[in-house]
RODO-2510 file (C-alpha; in nm, 4 decimals, decimal comma):
residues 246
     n   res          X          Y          Z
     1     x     6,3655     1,4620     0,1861
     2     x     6,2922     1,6846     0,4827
     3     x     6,4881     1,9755     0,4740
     4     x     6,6435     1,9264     0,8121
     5     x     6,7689     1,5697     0,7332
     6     x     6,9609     1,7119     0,4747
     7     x     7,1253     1,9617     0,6722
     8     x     7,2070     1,6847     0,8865
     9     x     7,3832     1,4636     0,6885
    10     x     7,7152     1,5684     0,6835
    11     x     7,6667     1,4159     1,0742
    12     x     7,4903     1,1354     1,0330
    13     x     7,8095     1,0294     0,7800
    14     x     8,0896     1,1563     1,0297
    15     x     7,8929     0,8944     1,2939
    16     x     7,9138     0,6220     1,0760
    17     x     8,2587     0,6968     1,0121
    18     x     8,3044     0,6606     1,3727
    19     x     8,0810     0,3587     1,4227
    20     x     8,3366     0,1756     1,1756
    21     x     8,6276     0,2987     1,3419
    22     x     8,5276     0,1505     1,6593
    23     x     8,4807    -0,1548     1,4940
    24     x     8,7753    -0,1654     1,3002
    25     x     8,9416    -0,0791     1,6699
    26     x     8,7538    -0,3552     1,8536
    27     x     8,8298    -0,6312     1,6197
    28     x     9,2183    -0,5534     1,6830
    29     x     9,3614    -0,7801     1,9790
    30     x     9,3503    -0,5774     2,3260
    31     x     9,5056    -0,6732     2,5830
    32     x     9,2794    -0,4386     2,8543
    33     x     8,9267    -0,5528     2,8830
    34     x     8,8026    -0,2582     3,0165
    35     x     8,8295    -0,0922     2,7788
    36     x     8,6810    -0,3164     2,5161
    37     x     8,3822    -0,2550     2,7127
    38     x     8,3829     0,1179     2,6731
    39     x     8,4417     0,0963     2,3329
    40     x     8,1423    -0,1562     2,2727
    41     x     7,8843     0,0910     2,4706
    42     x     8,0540     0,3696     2,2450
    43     x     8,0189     0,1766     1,9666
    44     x     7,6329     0,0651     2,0723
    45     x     7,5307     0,4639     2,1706
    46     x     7,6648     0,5505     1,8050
    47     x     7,4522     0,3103     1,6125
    48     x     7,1351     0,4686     1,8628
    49     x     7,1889     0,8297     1,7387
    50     x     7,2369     0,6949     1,3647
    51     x     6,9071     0,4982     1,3517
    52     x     6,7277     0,7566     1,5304
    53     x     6,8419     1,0160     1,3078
    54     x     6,7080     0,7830     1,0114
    55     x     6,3837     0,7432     1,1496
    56     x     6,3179     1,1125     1,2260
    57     x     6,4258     1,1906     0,8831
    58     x     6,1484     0,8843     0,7337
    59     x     5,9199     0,9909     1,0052
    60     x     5,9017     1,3658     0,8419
    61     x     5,9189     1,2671     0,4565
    62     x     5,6078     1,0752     0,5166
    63     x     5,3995     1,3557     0,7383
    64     x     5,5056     1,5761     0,4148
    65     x     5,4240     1,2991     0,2045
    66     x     5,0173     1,3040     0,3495
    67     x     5,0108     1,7021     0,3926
    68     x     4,6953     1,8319     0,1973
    69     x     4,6891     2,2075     0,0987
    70     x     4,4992     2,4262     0,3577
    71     x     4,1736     2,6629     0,2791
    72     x     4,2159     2,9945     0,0374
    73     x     4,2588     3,2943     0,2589
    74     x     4,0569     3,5477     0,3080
    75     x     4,0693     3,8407     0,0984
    76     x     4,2790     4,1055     0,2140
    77     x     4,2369     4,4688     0,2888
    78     x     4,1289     4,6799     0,0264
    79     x     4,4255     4,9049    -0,1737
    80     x     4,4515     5,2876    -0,1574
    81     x     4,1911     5,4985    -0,4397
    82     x     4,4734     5,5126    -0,7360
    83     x     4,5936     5,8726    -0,8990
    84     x     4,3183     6,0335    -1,0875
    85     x     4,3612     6,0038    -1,4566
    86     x     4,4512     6,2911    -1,6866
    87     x     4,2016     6,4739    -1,9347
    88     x     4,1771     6,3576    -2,2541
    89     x     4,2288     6,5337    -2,5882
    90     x     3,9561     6,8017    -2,6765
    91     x     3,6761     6,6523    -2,9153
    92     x     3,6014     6,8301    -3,2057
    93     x     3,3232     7,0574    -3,2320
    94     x     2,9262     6,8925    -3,2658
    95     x     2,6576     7,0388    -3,4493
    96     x     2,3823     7,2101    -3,2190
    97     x     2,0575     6,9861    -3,3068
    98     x     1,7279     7,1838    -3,2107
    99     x     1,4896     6,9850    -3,0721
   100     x     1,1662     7,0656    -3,2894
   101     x     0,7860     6,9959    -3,1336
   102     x     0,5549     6,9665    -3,3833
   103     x     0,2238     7,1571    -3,3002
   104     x    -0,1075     6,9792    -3,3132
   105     x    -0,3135     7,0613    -3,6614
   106     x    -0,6134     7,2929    -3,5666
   107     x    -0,8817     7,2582    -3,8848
   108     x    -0,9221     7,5692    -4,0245
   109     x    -1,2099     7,6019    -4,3233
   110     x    -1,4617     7,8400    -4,4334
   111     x    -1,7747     7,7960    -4,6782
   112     x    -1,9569     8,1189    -4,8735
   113     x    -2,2632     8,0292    -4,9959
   114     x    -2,5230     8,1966    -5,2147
   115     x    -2,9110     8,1179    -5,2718
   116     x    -2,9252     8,1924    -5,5693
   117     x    -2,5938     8,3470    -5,8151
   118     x    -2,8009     8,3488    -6,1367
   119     x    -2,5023     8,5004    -6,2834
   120     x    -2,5065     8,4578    -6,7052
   121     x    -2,1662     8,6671    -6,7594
   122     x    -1,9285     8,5231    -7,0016
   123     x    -1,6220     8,6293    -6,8779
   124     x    -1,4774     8,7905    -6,5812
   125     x    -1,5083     8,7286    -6,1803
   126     x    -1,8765     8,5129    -6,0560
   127     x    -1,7915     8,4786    -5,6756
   128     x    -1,5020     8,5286    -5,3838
   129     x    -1,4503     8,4218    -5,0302
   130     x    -1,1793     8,5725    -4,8099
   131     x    -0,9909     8,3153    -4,5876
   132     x    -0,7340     8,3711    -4,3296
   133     x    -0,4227     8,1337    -4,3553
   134     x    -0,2357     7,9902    -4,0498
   135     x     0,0163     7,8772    -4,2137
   136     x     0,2627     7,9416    -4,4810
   137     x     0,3871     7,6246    -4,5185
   138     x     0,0263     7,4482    -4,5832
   139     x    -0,1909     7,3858    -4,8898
   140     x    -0,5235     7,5471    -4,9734
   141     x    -0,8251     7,2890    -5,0934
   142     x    -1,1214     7,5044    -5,2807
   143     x    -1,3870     7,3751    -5,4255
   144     x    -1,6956     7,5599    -5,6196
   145     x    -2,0586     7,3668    -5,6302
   146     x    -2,2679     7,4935    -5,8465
   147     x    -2,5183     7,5238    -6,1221
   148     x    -2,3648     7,5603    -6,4679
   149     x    -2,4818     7,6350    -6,8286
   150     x    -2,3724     7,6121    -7,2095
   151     x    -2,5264     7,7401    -7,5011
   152     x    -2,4300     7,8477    -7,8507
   153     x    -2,4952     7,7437    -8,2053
   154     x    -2,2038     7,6745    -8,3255
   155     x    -1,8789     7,5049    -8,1393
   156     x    -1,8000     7,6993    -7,8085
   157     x    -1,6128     7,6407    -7,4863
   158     x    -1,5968     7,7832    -7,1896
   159     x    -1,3778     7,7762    -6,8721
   160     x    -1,4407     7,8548    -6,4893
   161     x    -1,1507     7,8309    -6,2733
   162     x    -0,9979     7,9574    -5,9250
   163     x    -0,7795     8,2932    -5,8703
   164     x    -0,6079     8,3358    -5,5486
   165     x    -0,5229     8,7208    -5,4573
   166     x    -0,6412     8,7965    -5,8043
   167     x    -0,3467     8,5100    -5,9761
   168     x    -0,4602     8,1725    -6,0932
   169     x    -0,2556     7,9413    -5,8918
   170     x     0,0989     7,7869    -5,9907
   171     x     0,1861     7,4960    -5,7442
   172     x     0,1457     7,2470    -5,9421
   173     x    -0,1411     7,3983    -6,1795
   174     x    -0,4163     7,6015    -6,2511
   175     x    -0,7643     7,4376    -6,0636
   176     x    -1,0265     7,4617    -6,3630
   177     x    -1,3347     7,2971    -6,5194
   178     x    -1,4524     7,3554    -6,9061
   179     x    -1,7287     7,2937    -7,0567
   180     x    -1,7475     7,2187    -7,3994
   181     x    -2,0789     7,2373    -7,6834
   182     x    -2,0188     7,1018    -8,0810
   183     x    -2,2073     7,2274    -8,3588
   184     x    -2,5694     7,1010    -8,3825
   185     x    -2,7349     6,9059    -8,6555
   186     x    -3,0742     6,9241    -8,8428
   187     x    -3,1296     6,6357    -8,5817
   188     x    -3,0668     6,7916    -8,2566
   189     x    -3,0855     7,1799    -8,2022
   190     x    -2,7672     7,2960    -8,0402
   191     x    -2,9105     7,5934    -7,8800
   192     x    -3,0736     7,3308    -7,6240
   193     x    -3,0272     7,5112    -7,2771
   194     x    -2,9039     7,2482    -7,0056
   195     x    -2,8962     7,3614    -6,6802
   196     x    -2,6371     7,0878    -6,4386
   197     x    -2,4536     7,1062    -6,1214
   198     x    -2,1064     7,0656    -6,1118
   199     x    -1,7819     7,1462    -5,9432
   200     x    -1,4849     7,3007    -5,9836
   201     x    -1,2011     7,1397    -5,7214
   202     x    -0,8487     7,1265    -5,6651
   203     x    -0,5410     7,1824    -5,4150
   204     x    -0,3326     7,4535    -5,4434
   205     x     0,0227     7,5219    -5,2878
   206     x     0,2453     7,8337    -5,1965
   207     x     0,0703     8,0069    -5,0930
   208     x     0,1622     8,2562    -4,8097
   209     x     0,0056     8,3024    -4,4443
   210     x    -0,2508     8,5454    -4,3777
   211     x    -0,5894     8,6891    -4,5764
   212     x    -0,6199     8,5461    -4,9015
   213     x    -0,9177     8,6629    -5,1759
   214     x    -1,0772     8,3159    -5,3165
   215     x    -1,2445     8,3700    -5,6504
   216     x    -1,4456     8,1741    -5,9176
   217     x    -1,4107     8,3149    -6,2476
   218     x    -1,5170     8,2309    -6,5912
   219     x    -1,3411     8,2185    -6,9156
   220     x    -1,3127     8,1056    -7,2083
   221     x    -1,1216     7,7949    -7,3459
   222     x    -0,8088     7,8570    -7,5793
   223     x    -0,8503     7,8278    -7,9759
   224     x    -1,2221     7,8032    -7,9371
   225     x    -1,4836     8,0969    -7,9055
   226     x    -1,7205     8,1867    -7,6185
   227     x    -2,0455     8,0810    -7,5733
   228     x    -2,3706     8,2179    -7,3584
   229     x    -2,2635     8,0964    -7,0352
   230     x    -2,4652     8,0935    -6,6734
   231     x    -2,3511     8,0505    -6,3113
   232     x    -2,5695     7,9575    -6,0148
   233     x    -2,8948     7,9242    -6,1969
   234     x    -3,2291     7,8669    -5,9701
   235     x    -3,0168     7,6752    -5,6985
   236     x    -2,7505     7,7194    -5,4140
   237     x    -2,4111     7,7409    -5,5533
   238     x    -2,0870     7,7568    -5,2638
   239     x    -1,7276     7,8200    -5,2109
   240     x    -1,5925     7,5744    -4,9511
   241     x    -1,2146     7,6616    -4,8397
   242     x    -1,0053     7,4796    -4,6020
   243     x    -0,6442     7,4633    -4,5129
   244     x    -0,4271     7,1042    -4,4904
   245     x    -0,1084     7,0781    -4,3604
   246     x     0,1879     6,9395    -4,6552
***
């Protein structure tokens, strides 16, 4: 019920009240007929304001009753910036990362080359070719090409292999070719004299930076003894150096 009809019914209760009384009052014999007309229009005006209280109250319970809720507002005006927060605990120390660039790979080779070596010692140095090293952190690729020769009469072997700054080298292994001749036979004469071309190749690491003395040297093989060895017979025989990066 409407608010204001039930602030107002402690009145429309007293009226009623009333409206009985004057009824109870009028049915009573009276011996003045004025006054029973008073009391009637009393009693009349009484029963007005009741049923016009009623249908105020009715009247406003249904206008409540078909009320629909109105639009959302509109938003209001934006707040006051808040207190700027505190800083946080200190982090713990990072690790100071160097940004690295690698550099572009420049080749870097060399070839010594001779006409013609003709060299028939058995042992000690043929042939060398300085080379400059970037790098210290690179690898060395040599290769020898070259005429070589074998001769003896009985079993012999011989070795050629690379020095570098006057050491064979160690990372991994030595770089090395052999050549190896049996004893002969009535059948075949083992002092035949074979000239071929061959190589002697490898990679070679550790090596440090700068000049570095490239030799081909020539040996001979362990537990067996030397023959008559040649080097660069009648032909070109070369030393071909060239740096690669790990």
């Amino acid at each position: 019920m409407h608010p204001r009809c039930r602030a107002a019914s402690p009145q429309l209760l007293l009226g009623l009240f009333l409206a009985l009384l004057l009824l109870l009052q009028l049915s009573a014999p009276s011996s003045a007929s004025e006054n029973s007309k008073v009391k009637q229009k009393a009693l009349i005006r009484q029963r007005e304001v009741v049923d016009l209280g009623i249908m105020e109250c009715v009247y406003k319970d249904q206008q409540e009753s078909l009320a629909r809720d109105g639009s959302p507002g509109a938003n209001g005006i934006p707040g006051t910036p808040g207190i700027p927060g505190r800083d946080g605990f200190k982090g713990e120390k990072g690790e100071c990362l160097r940004e690295s660039f690698e550099e572009s790979w420049t080749p870097n080779y060399k070839q010594c080359s001779w006409s013609s070596l003709n060299y028939g010692i058995d042992l000690g140095k043929i042939a060398e070719c300085t080379f400059t090293k970037m790098r210290s952190n690179s690898a060395l690729r040599v290769l020898f090409s070259g005429s070589l020769r074998l001769k003896c009469r009985n079993a012999c072997c011989q070795r050629w292999y690379f020095t570098f700054n006057g050491a064979e080298c160690s990372g991994p292994l030595p770089i090395e070719a052999i050549i190896y001749l049996d004893q002969g036979s009535p059948e075949l004469n083992s002092t035949i004299n074979i000239h071929r071309t061959s190589s002697v190749e490898g990679l070679c690491e550790g090596i440090g930076a700068g000049l570095v003395d490239v030799a081909i040297w020539v040996g001979t093989c362990s537990d067996y003894p030397k023959g008559d060895a040649s080097t660069g017979w009648n032909s070109v025989s070369r030393i071909i150096i060239e740096e690669l990066p790990k």
